[in-house]
N, C-alpha and C positions, 0 to 999 in steps of 0.2 A: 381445659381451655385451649383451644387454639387461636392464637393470635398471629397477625400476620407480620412478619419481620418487615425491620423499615427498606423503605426503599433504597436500593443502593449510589451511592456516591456519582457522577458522570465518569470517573478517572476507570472506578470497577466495571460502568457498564458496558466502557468502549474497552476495556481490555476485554471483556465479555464478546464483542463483537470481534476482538482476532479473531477469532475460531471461526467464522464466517469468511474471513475474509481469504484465510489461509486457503481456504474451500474453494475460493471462488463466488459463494454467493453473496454478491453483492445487491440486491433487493434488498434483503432486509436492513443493511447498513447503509444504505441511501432512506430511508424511513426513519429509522432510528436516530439520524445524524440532525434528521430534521426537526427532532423530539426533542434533542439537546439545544438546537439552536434557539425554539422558543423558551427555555428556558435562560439560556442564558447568550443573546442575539450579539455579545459581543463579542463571542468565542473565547471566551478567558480561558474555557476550561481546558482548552486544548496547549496552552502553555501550561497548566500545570499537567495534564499528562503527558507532554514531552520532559516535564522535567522530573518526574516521576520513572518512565520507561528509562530514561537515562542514566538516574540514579543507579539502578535495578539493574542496570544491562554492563553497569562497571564492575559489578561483581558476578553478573553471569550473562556474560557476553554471550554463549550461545542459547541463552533463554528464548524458546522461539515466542511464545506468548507476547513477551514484552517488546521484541522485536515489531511482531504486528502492529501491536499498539502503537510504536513509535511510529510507523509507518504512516496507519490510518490521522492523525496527528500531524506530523507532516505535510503529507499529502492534504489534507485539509485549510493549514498553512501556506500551501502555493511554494514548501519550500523547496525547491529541485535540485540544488546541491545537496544539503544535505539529504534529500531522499534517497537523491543516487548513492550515496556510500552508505546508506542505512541498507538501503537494497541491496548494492553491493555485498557487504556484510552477509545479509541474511539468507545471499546463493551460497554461503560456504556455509553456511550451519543445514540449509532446508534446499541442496541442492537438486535433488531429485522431483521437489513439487512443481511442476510448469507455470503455475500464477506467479511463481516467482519472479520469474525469468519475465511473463509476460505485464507484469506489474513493473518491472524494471526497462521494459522496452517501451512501453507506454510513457514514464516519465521522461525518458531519454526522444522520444518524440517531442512529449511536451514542451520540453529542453531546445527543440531543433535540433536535435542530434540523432538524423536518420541511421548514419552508418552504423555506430554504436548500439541503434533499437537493432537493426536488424541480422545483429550477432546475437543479441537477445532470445528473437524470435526461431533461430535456428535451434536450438539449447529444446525451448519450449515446442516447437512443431515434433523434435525430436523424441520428447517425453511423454507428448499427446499429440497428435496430429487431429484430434476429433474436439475440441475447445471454438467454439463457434466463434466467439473476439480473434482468435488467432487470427483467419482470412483476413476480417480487416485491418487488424492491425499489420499485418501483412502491405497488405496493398496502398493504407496511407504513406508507409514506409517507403514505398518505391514512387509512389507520387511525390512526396517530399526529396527523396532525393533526386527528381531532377528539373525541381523547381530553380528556377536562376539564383535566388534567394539564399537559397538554403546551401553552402558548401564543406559540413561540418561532417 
């Protein structure tokens, strides 16, 4: 008999989604995220997998797995402090990956915080110069910083 095992929990399927995210490919985790939502539209699940990656990450702080996860979680949250020190964090454990870097310049835009992305962006141009998001993220960078607005 082959049976088909149950389906997995939301907490296992978006730690399942780090591994994409670490990648870069983010298509299929904008699909995915959207799967989760009709299942459950009020995002619950996304407090219990930050407080899952959490648990998990006080005993193996450089777990990059659950790192991601807390990430993607986060980021879903709107939460930009703590992303930033989650990101943070996660350039000293996966320093060499450039989505890091540019996953962390991106929120520090999000943030208003030009100057900050675009020490980010240098790190990751550095690592990859061929990351097609790099450009732009590049260039909002420097429109942002010289928006009147924005003096951060």
């Amino acid at each position: 008999m082959n049976e088909k095992s149950p389906p997995l929990d939301l907490v296992s399927q978006m730690s399942q989604l780090a591994v994409d995210l670490k990648q870069g490919k983010l298509d299929n985790i904008f699909v995915q995220i959207d799967n989760f939502n009709q299942y459950d539209p009020t995002q619950y699940y996304l407090k219990q997998i930050e407080f899952a990656a959490n648990y998990y990450l006080e005993n193996e702080p450089n777990n990059l797995n659950w790192r991601y996860t807390l990430v993607l979680s986060q980021l879903l949250q709107r939460k930009a402090p703590e992303l930033i020190h989650n990101l943070t964090e996660l350039t000293k454990y996966d320093r060499q990956n450039p989505y890091t870097w540019l996953y962390l310049a991106f929120v520090y835009l999000y943030d208003f915080q030009p100057k900050q992305a675009q020490k980010q962006l240098i790190i990751a141009e550095k690592l990859n110069p061929n990351i097609p998001e790099l450009k732009t993220l590049k260039t909002v960078t420097n429109i942002m910083k010289f928006l009147p607005l924005i003096h951060l």
